[in-house]
C-alpha positions in Angstrom: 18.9 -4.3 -12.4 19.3 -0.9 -14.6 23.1 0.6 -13.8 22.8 4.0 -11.8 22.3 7.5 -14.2 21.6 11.0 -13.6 19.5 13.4 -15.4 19.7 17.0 -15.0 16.7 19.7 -15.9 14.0 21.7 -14.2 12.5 19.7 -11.2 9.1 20.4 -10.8 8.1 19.1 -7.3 4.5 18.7 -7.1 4.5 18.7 -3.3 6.0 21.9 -2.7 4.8 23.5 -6.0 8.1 24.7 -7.3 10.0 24.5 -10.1 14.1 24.3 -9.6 17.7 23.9 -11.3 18.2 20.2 -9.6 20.2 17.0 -10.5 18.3 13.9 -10.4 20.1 10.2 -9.0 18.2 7.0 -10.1 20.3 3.9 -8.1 18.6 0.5 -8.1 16.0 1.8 -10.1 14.5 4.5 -7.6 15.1 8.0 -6.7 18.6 8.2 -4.7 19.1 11.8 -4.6 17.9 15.3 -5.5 20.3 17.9 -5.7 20.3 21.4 -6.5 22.3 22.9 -9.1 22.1 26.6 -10.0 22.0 25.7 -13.8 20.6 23.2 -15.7 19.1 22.5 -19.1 15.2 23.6 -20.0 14.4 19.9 -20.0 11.0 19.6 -16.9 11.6 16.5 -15.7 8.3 15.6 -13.8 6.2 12.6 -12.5 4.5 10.7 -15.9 0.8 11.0 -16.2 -2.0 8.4 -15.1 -5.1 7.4 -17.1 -7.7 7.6 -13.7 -10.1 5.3 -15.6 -10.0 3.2 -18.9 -11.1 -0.2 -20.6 -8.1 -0.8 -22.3 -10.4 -3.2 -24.8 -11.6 0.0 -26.3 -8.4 0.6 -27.7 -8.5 -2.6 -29.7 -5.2 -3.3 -28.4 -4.3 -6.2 -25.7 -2.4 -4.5 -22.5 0.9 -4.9 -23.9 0.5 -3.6 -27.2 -1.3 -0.6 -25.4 1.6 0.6 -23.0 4.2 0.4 -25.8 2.0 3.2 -26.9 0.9 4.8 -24.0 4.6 5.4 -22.8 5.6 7.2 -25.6 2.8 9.9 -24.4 4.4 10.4 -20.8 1.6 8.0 -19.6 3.4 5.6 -16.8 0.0 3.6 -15.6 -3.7 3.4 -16.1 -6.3 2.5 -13.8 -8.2 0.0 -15.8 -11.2 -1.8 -15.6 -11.3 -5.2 -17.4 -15.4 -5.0 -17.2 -15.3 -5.7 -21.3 -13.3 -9.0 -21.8 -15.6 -10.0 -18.2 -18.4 -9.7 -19.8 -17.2 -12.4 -22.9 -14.9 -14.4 -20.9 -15.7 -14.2 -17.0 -12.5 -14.4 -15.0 -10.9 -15.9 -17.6 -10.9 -12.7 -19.6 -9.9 -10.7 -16.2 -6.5 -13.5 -15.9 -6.3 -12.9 -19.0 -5.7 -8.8 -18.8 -3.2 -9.5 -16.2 -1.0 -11.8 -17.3 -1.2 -9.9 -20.8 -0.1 -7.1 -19.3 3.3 -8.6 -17.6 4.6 -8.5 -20.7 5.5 -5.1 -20.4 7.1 -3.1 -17.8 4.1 -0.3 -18.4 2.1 -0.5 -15.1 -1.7 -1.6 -15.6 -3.5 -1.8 -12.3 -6.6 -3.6 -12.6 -10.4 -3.8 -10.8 -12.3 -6.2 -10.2 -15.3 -5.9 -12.6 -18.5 -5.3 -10.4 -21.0 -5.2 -13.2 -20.8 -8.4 -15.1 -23.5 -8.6 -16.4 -24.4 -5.0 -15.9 -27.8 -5.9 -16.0 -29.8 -8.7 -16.8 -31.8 -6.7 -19.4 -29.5 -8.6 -21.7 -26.9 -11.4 -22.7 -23.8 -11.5 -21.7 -20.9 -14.5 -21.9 -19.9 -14.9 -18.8 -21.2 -13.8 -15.1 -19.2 -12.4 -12.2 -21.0 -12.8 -8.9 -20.7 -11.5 -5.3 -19.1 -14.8 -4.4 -16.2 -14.5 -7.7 -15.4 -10.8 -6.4 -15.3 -11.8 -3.0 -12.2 -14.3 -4.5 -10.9 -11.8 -6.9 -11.1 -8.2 -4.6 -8.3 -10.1 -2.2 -6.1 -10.4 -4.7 -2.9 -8.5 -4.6 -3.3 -8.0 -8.2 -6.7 -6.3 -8.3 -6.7 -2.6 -6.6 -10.4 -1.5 -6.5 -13.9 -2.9 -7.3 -14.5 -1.2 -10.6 -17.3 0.9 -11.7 -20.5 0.1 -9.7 -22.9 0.6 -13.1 -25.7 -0.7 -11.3 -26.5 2.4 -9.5 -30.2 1.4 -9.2 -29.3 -2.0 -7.5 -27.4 0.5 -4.9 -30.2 3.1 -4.0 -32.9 0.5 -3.7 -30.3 -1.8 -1.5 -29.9 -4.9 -3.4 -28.5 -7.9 -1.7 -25.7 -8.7 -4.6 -24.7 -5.4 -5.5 -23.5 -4.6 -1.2 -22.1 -8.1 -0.9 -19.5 -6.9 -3.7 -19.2 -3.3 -2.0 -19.0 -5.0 1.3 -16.2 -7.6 -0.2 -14.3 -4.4 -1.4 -14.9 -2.5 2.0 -12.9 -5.7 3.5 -10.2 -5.4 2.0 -9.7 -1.4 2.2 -9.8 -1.3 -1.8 -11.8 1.6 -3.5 -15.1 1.5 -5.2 -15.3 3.0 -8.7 -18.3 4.8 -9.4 -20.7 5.3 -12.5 -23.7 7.7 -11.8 -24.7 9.4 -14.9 -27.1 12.4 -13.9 -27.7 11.6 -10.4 -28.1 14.5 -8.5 -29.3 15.8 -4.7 -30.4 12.5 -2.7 -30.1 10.1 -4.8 -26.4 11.2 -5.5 -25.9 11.3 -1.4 -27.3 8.1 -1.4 -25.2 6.5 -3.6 -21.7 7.7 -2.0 -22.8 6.7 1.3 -22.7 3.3 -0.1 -19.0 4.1 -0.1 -18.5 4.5 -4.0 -15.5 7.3 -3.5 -15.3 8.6 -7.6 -17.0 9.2 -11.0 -16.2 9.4 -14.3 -19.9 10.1 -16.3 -20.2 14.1 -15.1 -21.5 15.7 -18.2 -22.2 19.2 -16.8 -20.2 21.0 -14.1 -23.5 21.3 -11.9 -23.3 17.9 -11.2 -19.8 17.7 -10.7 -19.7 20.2 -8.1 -23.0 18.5 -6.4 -21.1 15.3 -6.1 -17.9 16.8 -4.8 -19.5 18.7 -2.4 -20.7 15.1 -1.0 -17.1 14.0 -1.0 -16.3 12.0 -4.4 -13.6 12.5 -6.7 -14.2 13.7 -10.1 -12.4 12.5 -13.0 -12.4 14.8 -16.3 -13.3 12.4 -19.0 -12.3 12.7 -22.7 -12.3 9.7 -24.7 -13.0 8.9 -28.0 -16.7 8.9 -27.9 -17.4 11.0 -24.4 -16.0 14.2 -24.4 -16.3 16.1 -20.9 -13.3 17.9 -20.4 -14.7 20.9 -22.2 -17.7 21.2 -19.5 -15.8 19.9 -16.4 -12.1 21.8 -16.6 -13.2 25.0 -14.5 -13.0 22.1 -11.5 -8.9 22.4 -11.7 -9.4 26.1 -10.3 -10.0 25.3 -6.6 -11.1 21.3 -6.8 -7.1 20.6 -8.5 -7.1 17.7 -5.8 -10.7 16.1 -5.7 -9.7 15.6 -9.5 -8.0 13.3 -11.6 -7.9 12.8 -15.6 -9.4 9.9 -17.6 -10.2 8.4 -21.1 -12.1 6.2 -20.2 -12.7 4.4 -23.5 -9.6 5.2 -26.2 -10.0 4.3 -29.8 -6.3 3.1 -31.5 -6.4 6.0 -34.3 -6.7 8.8 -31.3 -4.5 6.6 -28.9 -1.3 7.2 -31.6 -2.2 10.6 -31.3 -2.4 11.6 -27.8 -3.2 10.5 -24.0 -3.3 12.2 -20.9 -0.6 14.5 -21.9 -3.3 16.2 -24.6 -5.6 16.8 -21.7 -2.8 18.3 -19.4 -1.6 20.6 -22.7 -4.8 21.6 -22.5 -5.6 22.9 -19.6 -2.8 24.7 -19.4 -3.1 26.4 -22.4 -6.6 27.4 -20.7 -4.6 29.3 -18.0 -4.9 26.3 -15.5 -2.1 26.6 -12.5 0.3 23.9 -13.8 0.8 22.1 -10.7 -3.1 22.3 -10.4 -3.2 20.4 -13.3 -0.2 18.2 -12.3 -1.5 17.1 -9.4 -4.4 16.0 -11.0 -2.9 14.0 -13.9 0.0 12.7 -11.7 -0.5 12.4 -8.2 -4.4 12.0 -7.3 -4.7 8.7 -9.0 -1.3 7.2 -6.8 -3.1 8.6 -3.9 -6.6 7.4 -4.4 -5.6 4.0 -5.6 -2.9 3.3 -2.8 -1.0 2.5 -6.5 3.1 1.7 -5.7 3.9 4.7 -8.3 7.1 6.9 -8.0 6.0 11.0 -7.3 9.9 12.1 -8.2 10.7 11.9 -4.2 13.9 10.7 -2.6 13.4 7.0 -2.3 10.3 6.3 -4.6 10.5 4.5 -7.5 11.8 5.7 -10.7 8.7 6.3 -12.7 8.9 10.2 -14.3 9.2 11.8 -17.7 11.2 14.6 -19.4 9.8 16.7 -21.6 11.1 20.0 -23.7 10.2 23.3 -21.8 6.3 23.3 -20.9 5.4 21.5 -23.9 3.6 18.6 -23.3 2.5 17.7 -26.8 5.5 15.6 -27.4 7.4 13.8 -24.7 11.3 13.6 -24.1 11.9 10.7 -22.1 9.9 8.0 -20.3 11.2 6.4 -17.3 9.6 3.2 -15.6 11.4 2.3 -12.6 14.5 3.7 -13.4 14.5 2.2 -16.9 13.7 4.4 -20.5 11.2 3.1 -22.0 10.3 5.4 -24.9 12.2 8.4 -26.4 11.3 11.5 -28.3 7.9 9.9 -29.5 9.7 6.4 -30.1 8.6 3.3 -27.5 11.5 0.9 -26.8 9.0 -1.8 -25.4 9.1 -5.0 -27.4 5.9 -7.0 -27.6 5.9 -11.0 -27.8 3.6 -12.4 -29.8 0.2 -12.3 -28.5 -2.2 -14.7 -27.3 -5.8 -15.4 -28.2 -8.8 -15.6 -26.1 -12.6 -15.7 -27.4 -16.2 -16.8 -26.4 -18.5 -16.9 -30.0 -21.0 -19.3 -30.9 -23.2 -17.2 -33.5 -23.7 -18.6 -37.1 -24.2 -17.0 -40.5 -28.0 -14.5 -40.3 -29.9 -14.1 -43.5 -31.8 -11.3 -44.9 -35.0 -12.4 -43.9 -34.1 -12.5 -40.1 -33.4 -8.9 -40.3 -37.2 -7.7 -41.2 -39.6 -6.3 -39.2 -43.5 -6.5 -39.2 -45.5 -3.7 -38.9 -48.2 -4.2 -36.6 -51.6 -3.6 -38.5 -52.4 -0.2 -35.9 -48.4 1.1 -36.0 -48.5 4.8 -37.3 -45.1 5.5 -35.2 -41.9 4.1 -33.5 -39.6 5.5 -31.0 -36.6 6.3 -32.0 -33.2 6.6 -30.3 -31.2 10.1 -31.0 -27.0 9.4 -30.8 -25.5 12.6 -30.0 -22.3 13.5 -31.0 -19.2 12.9 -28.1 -22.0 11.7 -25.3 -22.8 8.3 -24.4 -26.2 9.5 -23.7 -29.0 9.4 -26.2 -32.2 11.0 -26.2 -35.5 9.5 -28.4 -38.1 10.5 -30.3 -41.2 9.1 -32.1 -41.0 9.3 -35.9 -43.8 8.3 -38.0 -43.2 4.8 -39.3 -41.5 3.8 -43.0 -44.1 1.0 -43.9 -43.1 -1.1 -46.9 -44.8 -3.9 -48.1 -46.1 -4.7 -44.7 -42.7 -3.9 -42.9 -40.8 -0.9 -41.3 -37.9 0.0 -42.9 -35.3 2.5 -42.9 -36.1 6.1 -44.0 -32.8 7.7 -45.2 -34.9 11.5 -45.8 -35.3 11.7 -42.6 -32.3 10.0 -41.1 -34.5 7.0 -39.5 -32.1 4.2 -40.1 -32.7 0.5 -38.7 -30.0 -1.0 -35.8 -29.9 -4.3 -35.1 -28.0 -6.3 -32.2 -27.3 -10.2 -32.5 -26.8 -12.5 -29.2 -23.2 -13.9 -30.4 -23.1 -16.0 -27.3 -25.7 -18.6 -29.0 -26.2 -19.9 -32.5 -28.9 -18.6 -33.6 -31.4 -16.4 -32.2 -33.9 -13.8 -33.4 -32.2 -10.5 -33.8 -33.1 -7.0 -31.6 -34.3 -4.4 -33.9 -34.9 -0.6 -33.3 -34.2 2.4 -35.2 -32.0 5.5 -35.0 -31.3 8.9 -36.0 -27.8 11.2 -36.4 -25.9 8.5 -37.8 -26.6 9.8 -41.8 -25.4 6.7 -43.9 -26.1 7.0 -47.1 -25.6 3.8 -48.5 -24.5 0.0 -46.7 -24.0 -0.9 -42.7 -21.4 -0.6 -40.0 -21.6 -3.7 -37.9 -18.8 -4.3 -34.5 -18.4 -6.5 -31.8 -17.8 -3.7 -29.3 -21.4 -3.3 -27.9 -21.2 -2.4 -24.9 -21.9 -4.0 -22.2 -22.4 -7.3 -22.8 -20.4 -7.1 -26.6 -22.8 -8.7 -29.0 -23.2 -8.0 -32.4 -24.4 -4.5 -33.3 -25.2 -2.8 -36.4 -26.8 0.0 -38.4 -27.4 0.5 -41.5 -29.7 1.7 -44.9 -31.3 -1.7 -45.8 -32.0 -5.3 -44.7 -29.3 -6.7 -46.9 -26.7 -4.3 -45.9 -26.8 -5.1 -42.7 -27.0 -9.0 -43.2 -23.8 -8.3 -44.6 -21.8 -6.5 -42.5 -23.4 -9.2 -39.2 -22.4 -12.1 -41.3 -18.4 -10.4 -42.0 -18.1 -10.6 -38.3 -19.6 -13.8 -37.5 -17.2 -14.7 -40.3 -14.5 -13.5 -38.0 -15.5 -14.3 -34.7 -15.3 -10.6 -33.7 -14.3 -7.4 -35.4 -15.5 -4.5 -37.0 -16.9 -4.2 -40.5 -18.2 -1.8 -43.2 -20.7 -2.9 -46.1 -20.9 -0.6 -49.4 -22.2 -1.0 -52.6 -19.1 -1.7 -53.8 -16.6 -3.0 -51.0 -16.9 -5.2 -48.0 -14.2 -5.1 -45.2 -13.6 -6.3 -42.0 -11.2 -5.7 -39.2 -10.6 -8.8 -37.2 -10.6 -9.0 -33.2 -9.9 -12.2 -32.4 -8.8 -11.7 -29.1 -13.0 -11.3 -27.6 -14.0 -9.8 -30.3 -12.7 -6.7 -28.4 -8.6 -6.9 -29.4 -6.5 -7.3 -32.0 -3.1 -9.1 -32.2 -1.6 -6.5 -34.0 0.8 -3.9 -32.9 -0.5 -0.4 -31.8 1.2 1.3 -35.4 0.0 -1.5 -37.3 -3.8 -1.6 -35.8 -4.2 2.3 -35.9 -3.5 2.5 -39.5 -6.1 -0.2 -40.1 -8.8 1.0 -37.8 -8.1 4.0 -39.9 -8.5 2.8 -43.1 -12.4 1.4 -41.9 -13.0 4.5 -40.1 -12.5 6.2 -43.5 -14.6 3.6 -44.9 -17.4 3.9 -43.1 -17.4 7.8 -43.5 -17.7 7.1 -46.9 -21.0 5.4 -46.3 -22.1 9.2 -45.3 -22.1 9.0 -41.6 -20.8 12.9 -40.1 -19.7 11.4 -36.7 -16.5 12.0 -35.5 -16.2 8.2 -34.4 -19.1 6.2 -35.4 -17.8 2.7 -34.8 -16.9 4.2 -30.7 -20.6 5.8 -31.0 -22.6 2.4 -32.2 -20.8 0.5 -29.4 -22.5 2.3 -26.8 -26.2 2.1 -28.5 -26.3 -0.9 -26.6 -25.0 0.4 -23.0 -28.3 0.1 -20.9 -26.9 2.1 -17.6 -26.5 5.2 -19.6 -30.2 6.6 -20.5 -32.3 7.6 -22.3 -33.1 4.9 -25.2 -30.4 2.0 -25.9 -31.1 -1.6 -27.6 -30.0 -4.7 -26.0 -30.4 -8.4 -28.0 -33.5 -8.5 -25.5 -35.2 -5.5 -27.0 -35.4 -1.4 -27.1 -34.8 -0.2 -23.4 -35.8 3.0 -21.7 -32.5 3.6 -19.2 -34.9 6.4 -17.2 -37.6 3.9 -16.1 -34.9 1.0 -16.0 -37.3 -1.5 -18.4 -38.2 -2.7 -21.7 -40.7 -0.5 -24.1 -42.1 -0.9 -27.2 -40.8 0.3 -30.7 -44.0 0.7 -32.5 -46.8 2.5 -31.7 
């Protein structure tokens, strides 16, 4: 038990939006007393921030290793969905999250993944059924049913997606949502299925549509999405139907910022601060039911300190009463970590990565990446015919993807093509593919890319880059999603590749974070799956050449 301290600064109470001179008691590691003082330094001493929404995988980092990070930001919890290691390991990868994560005192409060697989449009590790949430969502360890992906499976009524809203609805535990673009009925139709938030609002016309029906909006900037610019005007009026998320947090950007970047933010943008408070502190205990401290007399001990209204760099972080980082230092230690993996792919060659032109092929659809979104649009380009086989065409930016099912040995790889990713020269290649977290990869040539597949296979997971002169690899071990390493350590190194890869010629901001979601099959328009090239708008497979 941490001995009994005070701290003395500017209060901000979020519930009855002022700002005073006040003395704060921690005994038995919560909130004993509030006093008033008439004078006290210009240190804010506030409730710590909440990440509404992430997959913690993204950040390469296991649980632990992420909240000795995170604290040092003001973050004191995240809402996390483990729907990433699921999809590899099944339950075993959710146990696995949350036993990780007791090895810090940071607060992780984990779903229970809803979509796994998201679809069956392609091949995932593991499956979690009606019947595994119905074991899981009862749990005292799992607070919601996470992101219901399948939003199709909920307006046409299917029988597996309710029996996991219905398991949730049970046990009074909130249903994360996931509705990219729906709008009008459809959108009305899918909250009365009792899905209460959503995190894939891309313009602030569909945000306000689906708060005037009732959800909760959370303001997403991640590594690869970036919505707060479109969705902020909500914090003027909507401050507490709104909450702030990342969603998906690369380890480069994680060293750099959290939550507290998006609350600097908006207040820089004129944003009432406890508008913005409330959102990045308070919503997220409230939705969630989460056992939090909100700086009141008797709650637990969870706040930060920070250096006038400056939230750029954080003073203090207190988790129940105990410091836990310190003028940008974390003081959380990290054991060493565990290792956790479902692979069975062997070494490709170049041959398996050609494609045939069919004898009437003049053209091939094409997906369009587009820069910070997780959507894509497509186009039809006309085909690069070598020799009898399509192939990349670097004038115009055509280059060929590939994903490879690393849940088998050997199968025949997916292949499609792509635009806006501008390499130059060699292949990118990761493990992070969403959903289901095969192999994906694009690059300039078949050989390239037979490379940079075969350094991950070599590796059982990671993230590789394939020039004409250099071949490297960052290993995930841990699912192919996570590294062992610490969060300094792993940033500097997913650095390093990032750099690598930019070398290659590629313009986007975070090309490894875009690939991964070339294979997401909820989000439209075009994505590729190890089954094939999928059109998310009609929901089925369709043909590259034409």
């Amino acid at each position: 038990m941490n001995q009994p301290f005070e701290v003395s600064g500017q209060f901000i109470d979020l519930f009855s939006r002022t700002i005073k001179a006040a003395k704060i008691t921690v005994l038995h590691d919560r909130i004993h007393a509030i006093t008033e003082l008439e004078h006290a330094p210009n240190n804010y001493i506030l409730p710590g921030f909440i990440d509404a929404h992430i997959h913690i995988e993204s950040s390469m980092l296991t649980p632990a290793n992420f909240g000795a990070i995170a604290v040092k930001h003001g973050t004191v919890a995240t809402v996390s969905d483990p729907h990433e290691i699921a999809n590899v390991c099944g339950v075993a990868g959710v146990d696995y999250m949350i036993e990780n994560s007791k090895q810090s005192p940071f607060n992780i409060f984990f779903g229970a993944p809803s979509c796994v697989p998201a679809t069956a449009f392609e091949t995932a590790g593991a499956c979690i059924d009606a019947d595994d949430i119905s074991q899981l969502i009862q749990r005292p360890d799992i607070w919601y049913l996470t992101e219901m992906m399948n939003y199709p499976g909920v307006l046409h009524k299917d029988e597996e997606v309710f029996k996991k809203i219905k398991a949730a609805q049970l046990f009074n535990k909130p249903i994360d949502g996931h509705a990219p673009g729906l709008r009008g009925e459809m959108a009305a139709s899918y909250i009365d299925a009792g899905i209460s938030t959503d995190h894939e609002c891309t313009t602030l016309e569909e945000a306000l549509d689906k708060l005037q029906l009732g959800m909760q909006i959370l303001l997403r900037e991640g590594s690869a999405a970036k919505n707060f610019d479109a969705l902020h005007p909500l914090l003027e009026g909507f401050s507490n139907n709104c909450m702030f998320c990342s969603d998906d947090k690369h380890p480069d950007e994680l060293i750099k910022g959290h939550i507290n970047a998006l609350v600097q933010r908006a207040f820089d943008l004129g944003h009432n601060l406890f508008d913005v408070l409330t959102a990045a502190c308070i919503n997220p205990i409230t939705h969630y039911k989460l056992p939090m401290g909100m700086l009141r007399v008797g709650d637990a001990a969870d706040f930060i300190i920070t250096e006038g209204l400056s939230f750029n760099t954080i003073k203090a972080t207190y988790l129940k009463g105990k410091l836990v980082a310190t003028d940008g230092q974390s003081l959380i230690s990290v054991p060493t970590q565990d290792i956790i993996n479902n692979f069975k792919a062997q070494a490709y060659s170049v041959t398996d990565f050609a494609i045939a032109a069919q004898p009437t092929t003049k053209q091939i659809r094409v997906i369009e990446a587009i820069e910070g979104q997780l959507i894509t649009t497509s186009c039809l380009q006309d085909a690069n015919i070598q020799n009898g086989f399509i192939e990349s065409d670097l004038t115009n930016d055509v280059l060929k993807m590939v994903v490879v099912n690393r849940y088998t040995t050997h199968t025949q790889p997916a292949i499609a093509f792509i635009k806006n990713f501008n390499l130059k020269e060699g292949a990118i290649a990761s493990t992070v593919g969403h959903d289901c977290h095969n192999i994906i990869a694009v690059g300039v040539d078949d050989d390239s890319i037979c490379k940079a597949v075969n350094l991950i296979i070599e590796q059982q997971g990671g993230i590789a880059v394939v020039s004409k002169d250099q071949q490297s690899c960052l290993a995930l071990p841990i699912a192919g999603l996570m590294s062992t390493e610490d969060g300094d350590t792993l940033a500097q190194a997913y650095t390093d590749i990032d750099a690598a890869a930019k070398k290659l010629g590629t313009t986007l901001k975070a090309p490894f974070m875009t690939l991964s979601f070339m294979a997401l099959l909820v989000i439209p328009n075009l994505k590729l799956s190890d089954k094939g090239l999928f059109d998310g708008v009609a929901f089925t497979f369709t043909p590259l050449q034409l």
